[in-house]
C-alpha positions as CSV (number, residue, x, y, z in Angstrom):
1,X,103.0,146.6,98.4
2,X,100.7,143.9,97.2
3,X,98.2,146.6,95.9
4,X,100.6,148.7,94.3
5,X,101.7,146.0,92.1
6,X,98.1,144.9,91.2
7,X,97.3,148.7,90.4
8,X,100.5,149.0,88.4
9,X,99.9,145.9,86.2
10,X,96.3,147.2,85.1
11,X,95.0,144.0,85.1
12,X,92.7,142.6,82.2
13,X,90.4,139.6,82.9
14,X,91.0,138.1,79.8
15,X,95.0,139.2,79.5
16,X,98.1,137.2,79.4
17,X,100.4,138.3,82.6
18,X,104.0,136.6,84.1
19,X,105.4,136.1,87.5
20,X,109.0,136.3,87.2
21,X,109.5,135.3,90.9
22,X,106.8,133.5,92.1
23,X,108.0,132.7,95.2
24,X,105.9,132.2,97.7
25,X,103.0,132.7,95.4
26,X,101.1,135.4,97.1
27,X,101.4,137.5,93.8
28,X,100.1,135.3,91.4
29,X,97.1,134.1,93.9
30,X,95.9,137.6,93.7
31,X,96.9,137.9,89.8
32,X,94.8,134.8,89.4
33,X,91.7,136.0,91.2
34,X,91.4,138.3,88.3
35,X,92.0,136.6,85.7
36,X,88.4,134.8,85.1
37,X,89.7,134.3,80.8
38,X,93.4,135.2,80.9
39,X,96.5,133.3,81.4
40,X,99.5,133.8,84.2
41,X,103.0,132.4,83.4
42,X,104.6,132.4,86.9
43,X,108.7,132.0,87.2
44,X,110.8,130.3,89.5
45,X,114.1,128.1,90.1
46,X,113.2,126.7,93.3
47,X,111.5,123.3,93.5
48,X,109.7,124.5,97.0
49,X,108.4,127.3,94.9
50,X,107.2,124.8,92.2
51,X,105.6,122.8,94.9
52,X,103.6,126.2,96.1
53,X,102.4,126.3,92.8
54,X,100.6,123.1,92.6
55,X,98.4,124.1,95.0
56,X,97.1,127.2,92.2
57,X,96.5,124.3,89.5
58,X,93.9,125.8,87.1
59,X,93.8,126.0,83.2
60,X,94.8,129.6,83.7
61,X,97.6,129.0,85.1
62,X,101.3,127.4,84.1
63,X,104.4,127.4,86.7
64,X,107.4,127.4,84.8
65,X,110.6,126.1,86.6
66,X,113.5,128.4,85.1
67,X,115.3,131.3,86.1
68,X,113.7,134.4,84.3
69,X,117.0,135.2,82.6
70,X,115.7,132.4,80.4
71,X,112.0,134.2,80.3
72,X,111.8,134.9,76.3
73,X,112.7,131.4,75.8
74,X,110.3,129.6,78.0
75,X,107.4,131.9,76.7
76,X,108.0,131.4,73.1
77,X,108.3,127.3,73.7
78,X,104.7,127.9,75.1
79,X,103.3,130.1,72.4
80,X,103.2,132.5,75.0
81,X,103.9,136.1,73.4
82,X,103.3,138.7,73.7
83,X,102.3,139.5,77.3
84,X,99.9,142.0,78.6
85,X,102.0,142.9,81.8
86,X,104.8,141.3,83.6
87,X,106.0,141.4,87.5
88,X,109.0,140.8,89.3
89,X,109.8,141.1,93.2
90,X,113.1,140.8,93.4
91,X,115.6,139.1,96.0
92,X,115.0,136.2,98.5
93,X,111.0,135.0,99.2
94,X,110.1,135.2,103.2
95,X,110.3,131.2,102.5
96,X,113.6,131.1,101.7
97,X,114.7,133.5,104.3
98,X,112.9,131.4,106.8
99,X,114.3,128.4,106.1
100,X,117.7,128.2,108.0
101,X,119.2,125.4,105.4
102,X,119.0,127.8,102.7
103,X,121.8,130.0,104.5
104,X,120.0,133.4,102.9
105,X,119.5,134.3,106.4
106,X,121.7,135.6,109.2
107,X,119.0,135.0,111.9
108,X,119.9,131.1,111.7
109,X,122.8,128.9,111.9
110,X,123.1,126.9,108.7
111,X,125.0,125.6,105.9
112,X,126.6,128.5,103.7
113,X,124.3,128.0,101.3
114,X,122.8,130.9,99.2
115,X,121.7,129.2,95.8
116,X,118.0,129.9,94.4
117,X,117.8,126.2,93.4
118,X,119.6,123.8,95.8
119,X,120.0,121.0,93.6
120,X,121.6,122.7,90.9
121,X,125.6,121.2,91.7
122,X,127.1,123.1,88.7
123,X,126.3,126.4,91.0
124,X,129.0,127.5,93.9
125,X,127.3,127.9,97.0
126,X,128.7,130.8,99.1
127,X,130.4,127.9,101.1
128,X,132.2,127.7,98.0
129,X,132.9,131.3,96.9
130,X,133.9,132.1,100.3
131,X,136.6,129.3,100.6
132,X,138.1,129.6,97.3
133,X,138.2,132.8,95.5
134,X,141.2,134.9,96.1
135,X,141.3,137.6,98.3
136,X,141.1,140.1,95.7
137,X,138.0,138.6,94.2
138,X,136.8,138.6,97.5
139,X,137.7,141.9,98.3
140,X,135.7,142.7,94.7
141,X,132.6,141.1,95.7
142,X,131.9,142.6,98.9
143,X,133.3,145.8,97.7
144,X,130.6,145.6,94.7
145,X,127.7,143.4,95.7
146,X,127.5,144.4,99.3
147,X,128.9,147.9,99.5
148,X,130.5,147.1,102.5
149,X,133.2,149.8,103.1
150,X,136.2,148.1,104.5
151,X,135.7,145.5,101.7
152,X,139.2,144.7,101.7
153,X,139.6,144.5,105.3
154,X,136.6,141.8,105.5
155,X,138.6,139.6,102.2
156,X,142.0,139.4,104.0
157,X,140.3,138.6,107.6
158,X,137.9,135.9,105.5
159,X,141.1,134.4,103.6
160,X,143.2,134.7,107.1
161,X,140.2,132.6,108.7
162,X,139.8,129.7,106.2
163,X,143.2,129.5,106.4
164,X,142.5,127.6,109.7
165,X,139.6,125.7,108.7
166,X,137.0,126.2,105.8
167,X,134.2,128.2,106.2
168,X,130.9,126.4,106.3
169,X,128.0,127.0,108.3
170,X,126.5,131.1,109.0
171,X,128.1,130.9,112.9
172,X,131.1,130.2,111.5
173,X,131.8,133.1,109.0
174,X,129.7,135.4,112.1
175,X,132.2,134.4,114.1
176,X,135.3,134.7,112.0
177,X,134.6,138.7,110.6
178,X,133.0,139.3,114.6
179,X,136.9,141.3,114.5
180,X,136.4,143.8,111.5
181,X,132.5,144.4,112.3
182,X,131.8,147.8,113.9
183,X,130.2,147.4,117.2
184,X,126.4,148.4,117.1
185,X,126.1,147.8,113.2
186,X,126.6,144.2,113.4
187,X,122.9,143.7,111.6
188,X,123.5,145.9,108.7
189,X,126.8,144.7,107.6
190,X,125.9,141.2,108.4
191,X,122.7,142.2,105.8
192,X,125.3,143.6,103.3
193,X,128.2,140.8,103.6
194,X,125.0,137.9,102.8
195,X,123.7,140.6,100.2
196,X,127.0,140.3,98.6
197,X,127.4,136.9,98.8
198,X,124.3,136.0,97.4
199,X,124.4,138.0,94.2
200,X,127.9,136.6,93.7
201,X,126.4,133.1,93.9
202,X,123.1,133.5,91.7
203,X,124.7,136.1,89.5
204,X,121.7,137.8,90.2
205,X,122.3,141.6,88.6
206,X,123.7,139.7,85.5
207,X,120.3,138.0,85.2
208,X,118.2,140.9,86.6
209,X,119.8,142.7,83.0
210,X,118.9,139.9,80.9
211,X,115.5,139.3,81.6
212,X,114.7,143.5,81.5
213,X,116.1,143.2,78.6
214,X,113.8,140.5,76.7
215,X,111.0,142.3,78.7
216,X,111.4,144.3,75.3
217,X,110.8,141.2,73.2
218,X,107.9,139.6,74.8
219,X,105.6,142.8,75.8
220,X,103.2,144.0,73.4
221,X,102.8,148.0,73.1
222,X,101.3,149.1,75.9
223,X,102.0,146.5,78.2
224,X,103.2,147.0,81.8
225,X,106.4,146.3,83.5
226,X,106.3,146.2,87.2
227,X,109.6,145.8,89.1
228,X,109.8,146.1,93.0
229,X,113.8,145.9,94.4
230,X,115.5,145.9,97.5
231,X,118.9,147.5,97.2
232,X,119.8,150.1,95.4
233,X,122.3,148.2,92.9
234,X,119.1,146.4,91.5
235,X,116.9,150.1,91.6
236,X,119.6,151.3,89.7
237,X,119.3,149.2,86.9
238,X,115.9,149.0,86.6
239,X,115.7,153.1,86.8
240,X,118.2,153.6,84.1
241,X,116.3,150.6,82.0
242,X,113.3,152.4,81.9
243,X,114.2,155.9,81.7
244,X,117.1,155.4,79.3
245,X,116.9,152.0,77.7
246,X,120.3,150.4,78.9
247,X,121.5,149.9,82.2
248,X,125.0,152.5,81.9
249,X,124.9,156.0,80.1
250,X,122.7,157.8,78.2
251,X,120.1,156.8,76.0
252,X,121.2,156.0,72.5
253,X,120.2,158.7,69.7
254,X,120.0,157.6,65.7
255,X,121.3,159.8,63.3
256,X,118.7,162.2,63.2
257,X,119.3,162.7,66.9
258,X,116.1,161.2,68.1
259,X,115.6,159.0,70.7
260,X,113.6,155.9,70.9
261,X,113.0,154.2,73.7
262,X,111.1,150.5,74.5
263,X,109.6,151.5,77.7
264,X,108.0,154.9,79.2
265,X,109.0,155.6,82.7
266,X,105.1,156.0,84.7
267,X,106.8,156.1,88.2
268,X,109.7,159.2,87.7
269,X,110.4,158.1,91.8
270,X,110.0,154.9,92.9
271,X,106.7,154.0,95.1
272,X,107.7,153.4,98.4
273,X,105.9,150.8,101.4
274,X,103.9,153.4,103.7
275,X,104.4,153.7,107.3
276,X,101.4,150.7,108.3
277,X,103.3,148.3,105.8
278,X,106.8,148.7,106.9
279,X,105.1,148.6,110.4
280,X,103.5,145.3,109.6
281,X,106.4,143.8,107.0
282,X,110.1,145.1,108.1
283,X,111.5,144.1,104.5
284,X,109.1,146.4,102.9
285,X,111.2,149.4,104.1
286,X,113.9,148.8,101.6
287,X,111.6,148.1,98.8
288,X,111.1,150.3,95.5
289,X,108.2,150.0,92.8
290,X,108.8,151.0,89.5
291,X,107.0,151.1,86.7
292,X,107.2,151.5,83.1
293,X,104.5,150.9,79.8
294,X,105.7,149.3,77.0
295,X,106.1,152.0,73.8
296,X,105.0,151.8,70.5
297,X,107.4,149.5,68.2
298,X,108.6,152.0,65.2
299,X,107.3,151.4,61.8
């Protein structure tokens, strides 16, 4: 949904754009192309993603090495506000899911892995979350994360499993929740049990609502925000962010009643990949486009 992005952000040649997940980089290549006077921030923990980006080195262009939680932050150090239009694809890069040492995958055989930036030791891998959270914080996370619905089936058989020898490597967790997986859906739970386990170990929805938050701060009036998901816990947010301003409940009135809101919805249902795309890229079926302009900031 490359174009649909491109199209959404309403590019300007000579306008200041951001990346929040550069990943891969195909994005910001095709950001870049149009930006002949402008400037493109592009976002991203991971050191392979950083090395991607060298290969993009122009004056127009800065890679920043952060998590976009941290996006306000990172722009104001540069100077860097406000922004014309901001992007973020959400979830793993086709890198990272095709690299079996990451462990984002269930295709591979790997360590347990799961963290956006490897070399960051003060984050629990889902090696970790898996071997020592309780079974009721286990039972919490798939119930939550990965909408799995025996969720507390899946904790006990986890916490009966380690019990005989820690869980490290993908074969070994396949192997030890093969029991409790229903025959013929092994895929899609497998999809939801990593799904869970990932956002658990990047706090991921916790981040998601920070940076749509400064998205506020750092857009001028006007300015487009461009989010594409994957599941619906992340659509979710992102639809009640821009069609009521916080991420639970309504939209907050002042005392007058009225209602003033920092973005305006453009996309009142998400765009969806077409039939060719999905045909072409399987993980485009699950993804959602929304998009919402940045208001007017009250007198």
């Amino acid at each position: 949904m490359l174009a649909e992005c491109l199209a959404g952000l309403d590019l300007v040649p000579g306008g200041r754009y951001v990346d929040v997940t550069f990943g891969g980089g195909g994005h910001s290549a095709r950001m870049l192309e149009q930006l002949v006077e402008g400037h493109l921030y592009s976002f991203d923990q991971d050191e392979a993603a950083e090395r991607q980006a060298a290969e993009l080195a122009r004056p127009q262009f800065t890679f920043i090495r952060a998590n976009f939680r941290h996006l306000a932050a990172e722009l104001a150090q540069r100077d860097a506000q406000p922004v014309d239009g901001l992007l973020a694809d959400l979830g793993v890069s086709s890198h990272q899911f095709d690299t079996a040492e990451r462990g984002f995958s269930t295709r591979f055989d790997g360590p347990l892995d799961m963290r956006m930036d490897p070399q960051d030791a003060s984050v629990a891998t889902a090696a970790d979350v898996l071997n020592d959270y309780d079974e009721a914080a286990l039972h919490r996370i798939f119930g939550m994360y990965g909408e799995v619905t025996n969720a507390r089936t899946l904790a006990a058989t986890v916490v009966q499993a380690r019990r005989q020898r820690p869980l490290r490597t993908i074969q070994e967790l396949k192997h030890a929740i093969q029991p409790v997986v229903a025959r013929g859906k092994e895929n899609k739970y497998l999809a939801q049990v990593f799904q869970a386990l990932r956002i658990e170990v990047n706090d991921e929805l916790t981040a998601l609502q920070e940076m749509l938050t400064q998205t506020a701060e750092v857009l001028r009036p006007g300015g487009r925000l461009v989010v594409m998901s994957y599941h619906s816990l992340e659509d979710r947010l992102v639809k009640n962010f821009l069609s009521q301003g916080k991420f639970f409940g309504q939209a907050e009135k002042d005392l007058y009643g009225r209602v003033s809101l920092p973005f305006e919805a453009l996309t009142r249902k998400p765009i969806e990949a077409s039939a060719d795309e999905v045909a072409e890229n399987s993980r485009a079926r699950s993804a959602k486009l929304r998009i919402g302009v940045r208001t007017p900031i009250p007198a």
